[in-house]
C-alpha positions in Angstrom: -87.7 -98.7 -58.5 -90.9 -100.8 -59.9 -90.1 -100.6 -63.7 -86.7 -99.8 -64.9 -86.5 -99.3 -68.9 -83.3 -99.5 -70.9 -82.5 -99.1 -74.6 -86.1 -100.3 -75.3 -87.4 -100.3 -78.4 -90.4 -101.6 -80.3 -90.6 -102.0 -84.0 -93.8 -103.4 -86.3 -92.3 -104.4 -89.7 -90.0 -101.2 -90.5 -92.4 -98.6 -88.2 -90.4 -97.4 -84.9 -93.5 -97.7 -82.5 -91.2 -97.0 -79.1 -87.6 -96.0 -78.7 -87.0 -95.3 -74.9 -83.3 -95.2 -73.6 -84.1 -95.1 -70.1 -87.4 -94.8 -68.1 -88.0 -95.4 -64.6 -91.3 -96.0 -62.4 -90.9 -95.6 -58.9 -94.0 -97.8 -56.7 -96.6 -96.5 -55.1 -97.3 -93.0 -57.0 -99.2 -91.7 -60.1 -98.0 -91.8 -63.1 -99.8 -89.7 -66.0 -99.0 -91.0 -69.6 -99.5 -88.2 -72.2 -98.7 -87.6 -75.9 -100.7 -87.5 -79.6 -102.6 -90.2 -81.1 -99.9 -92.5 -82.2 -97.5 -91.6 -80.2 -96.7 -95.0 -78.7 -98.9 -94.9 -74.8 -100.9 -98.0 -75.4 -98.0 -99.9 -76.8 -96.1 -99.1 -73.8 -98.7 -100.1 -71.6 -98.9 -103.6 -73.3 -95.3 -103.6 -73.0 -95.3 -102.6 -69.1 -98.6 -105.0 -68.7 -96.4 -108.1 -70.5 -99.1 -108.3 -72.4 -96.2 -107.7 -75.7 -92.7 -107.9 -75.9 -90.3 -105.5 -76.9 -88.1 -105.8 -79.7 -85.1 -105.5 -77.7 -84.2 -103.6 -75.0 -84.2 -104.3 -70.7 -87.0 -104.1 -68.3 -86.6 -104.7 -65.0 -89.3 -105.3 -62.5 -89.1 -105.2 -58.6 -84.9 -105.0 -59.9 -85.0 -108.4 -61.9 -84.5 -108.5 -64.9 -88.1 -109.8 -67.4 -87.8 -112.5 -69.6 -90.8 -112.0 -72.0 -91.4 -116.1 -71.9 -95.0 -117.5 -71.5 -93.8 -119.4 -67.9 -92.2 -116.4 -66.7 -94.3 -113.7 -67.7 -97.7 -115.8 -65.7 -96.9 -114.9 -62.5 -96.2 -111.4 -63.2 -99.4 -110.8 -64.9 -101.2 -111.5 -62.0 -98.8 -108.2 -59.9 -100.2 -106.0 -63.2 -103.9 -105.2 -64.4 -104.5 -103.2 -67.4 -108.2 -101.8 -67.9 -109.1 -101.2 -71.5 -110.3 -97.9 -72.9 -113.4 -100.1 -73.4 -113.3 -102.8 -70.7 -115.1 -106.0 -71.8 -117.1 -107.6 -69.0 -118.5 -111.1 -68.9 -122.5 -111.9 -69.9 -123.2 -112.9 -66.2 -123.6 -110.7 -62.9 -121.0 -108.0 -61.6 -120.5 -111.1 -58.9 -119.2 -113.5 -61.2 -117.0 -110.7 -63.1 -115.4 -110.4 -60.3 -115.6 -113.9 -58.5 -113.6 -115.3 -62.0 -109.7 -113.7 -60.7 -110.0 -114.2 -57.2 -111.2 -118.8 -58.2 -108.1 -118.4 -60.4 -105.9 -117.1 -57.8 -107.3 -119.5 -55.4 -109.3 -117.5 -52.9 -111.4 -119.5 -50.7 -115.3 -119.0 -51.6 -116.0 -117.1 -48.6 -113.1 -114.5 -48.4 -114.3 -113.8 -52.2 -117.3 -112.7 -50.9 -115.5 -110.3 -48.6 -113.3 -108.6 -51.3 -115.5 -108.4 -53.5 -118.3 -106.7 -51.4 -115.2 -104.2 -50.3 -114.6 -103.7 -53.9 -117.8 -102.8 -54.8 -118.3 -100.8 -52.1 -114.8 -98.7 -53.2 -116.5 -98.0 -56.3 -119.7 -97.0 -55.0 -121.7 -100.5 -56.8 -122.4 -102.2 -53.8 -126.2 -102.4 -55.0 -125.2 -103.6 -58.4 -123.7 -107.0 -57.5 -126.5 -109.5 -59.0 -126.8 -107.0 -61.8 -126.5 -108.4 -65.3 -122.8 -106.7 -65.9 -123.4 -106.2 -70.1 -126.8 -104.3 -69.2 -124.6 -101.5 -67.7 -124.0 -98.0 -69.0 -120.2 -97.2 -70.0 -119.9 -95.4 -66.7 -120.8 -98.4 -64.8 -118.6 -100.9 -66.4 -115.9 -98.4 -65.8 -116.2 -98.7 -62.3 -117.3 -102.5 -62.0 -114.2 -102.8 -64.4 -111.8 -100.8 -61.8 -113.6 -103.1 -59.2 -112.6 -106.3 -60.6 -109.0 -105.2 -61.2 -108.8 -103.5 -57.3 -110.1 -107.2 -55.8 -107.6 -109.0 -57.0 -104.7 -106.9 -55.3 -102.3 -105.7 -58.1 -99.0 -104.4 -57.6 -99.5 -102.2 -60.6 -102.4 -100.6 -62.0 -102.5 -99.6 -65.8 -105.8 -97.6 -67.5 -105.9 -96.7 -71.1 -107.5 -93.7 -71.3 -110.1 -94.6 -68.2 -112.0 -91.8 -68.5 -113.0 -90.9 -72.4 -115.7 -92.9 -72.5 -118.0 -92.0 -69.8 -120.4 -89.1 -69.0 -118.8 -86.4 -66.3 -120.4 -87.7 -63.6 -118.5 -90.9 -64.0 -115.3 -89.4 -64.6 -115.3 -87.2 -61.5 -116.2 -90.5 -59.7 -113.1 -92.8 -61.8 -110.8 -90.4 -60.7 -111.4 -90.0 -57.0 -111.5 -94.1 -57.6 -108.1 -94.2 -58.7 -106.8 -91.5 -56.1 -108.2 -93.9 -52.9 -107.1 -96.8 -54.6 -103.6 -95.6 -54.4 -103.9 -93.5 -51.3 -105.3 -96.9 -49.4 -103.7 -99.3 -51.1 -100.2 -97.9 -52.1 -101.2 -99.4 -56.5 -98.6 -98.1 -58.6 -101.0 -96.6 -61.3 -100.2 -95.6 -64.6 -102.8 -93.5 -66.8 -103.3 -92.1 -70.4 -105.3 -89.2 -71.3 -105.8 -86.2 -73.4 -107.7 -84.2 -70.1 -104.8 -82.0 -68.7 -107.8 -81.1 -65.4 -107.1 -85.2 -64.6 -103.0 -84.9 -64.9 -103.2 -82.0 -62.3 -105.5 -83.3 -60.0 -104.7 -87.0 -59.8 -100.9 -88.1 -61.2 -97.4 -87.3 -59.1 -95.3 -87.7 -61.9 -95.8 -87.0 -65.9 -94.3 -89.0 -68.8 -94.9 -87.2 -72.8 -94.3 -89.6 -75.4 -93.9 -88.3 -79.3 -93.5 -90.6 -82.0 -92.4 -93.4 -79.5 -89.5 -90.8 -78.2 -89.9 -89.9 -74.0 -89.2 -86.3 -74.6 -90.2 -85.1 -71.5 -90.3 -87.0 -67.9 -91.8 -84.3 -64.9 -91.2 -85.7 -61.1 -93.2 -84.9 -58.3 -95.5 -82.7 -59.8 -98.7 -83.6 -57.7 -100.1 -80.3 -56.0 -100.1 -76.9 -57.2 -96.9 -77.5 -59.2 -98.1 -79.3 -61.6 -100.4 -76.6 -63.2 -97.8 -74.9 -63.8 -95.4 -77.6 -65.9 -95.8 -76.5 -69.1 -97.4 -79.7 -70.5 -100.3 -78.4 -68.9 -100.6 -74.8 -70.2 
């Protein structure tokens, strides 16, 4: 397994945010994160992101155990990329947005040009590159934003809600993004939404949070199964 969760819970001041007694996320499928506003998803992608720590509880990554401290937690964060709802790109070109992950990780200047041509041309933004990247429509920085996590080679892929924010065009195109991504590239993907079409077309596996709870956990629903789980009716 990827991610194994135990006993994890996640508290702000008195409020009860997560309790999960056990969750599991296997590597290299779809995962589709549903529930009500509140219900605990983004929390739980900050948590799987180590981007927050629990309260208490056990997470194990790859089968080792996390310790949520700064010095640990660096290299993982490089295996895991979470894309915002509303992803915030830098005031320079597409280029340089996604030039600035691949110079921290080291990448020689000339492979960088490479990955992030391939990138770009994954996402169908090839032309775009020496665009100004805060001049682009929400659609576009979707996909330059899916771009600039994809070049850097995650482990893990984690999208809050990657598609509410964009015109249908763009959705239909973020979608069959993230289905090539993981088809090609075997990224573990994890995905909120409200749109039950996406969960049936794109995710393997379904996870329902309410009120922090995991009361429901559907495996290997990819295909015609799945629009028949009764989440999706």
């Amino acid at each position: 397994m990827l991610y194994t969760i135990s006993r994890l819970i996640k508290t702000y001041g008195s409020r009860t945010i997560l309790n999960i007694p056990s969750m599991e996320i296997e590597k290299g499928r779809i995962y589709a994160l549903l529930g009500p506003n509140g219900s605990g998803k983004t929390t739980l992608l900050n948590i799987l992101s180590f981007l927050e720590a629990p309260t208490c509880g056990d997470i194990f990554y790859h089968s080792k155990p996390v310790s949520f401290s700064e010095s640990y937690l660096q290299n993982l964060r490089r295996e895991v990329v979470m894309i915002d709802q509303h992803p915030i790109l830098f005031t320079n070109t597409v280029f340089k947005n996604l030039e600035f992950g691949l110079i921290i990780r080291g990448i020689p200047k000339k492979q960088r040009r490479i990955i992030i041509d391939e990138a770009l041309e994954m996402v169908g933004m090839r032309n775009f590159v020496q665009a100004q990247a805060h001049k682009l429509s929400g659609g576009e920085t979707q996909r330059i934003a899916l771009a600039r996590a994809f070049a850097v080679t995650p482990e893990v892929l984690l999208c809050d809600e990657p598609t509410s924010s964009v015109d249908a065009e763009n959705q239909i195109a973020v979608i069959s993004i993230l289905r090539q991504i993981n088809e090609q590239k075997k990224i573990t993907i994890l995905f909120t939404t409200h749109d039950k079409r996406q969960v049936a077309s794109l995710a393997h596996h379904i996870l329902f949070l309410d009120h922090g709870k995991l009361i429901s956990s559907v495996q290997d629903c990819s295909g015609p199964p799945a629009k028949d789980n009764f989440l999706l009716n």
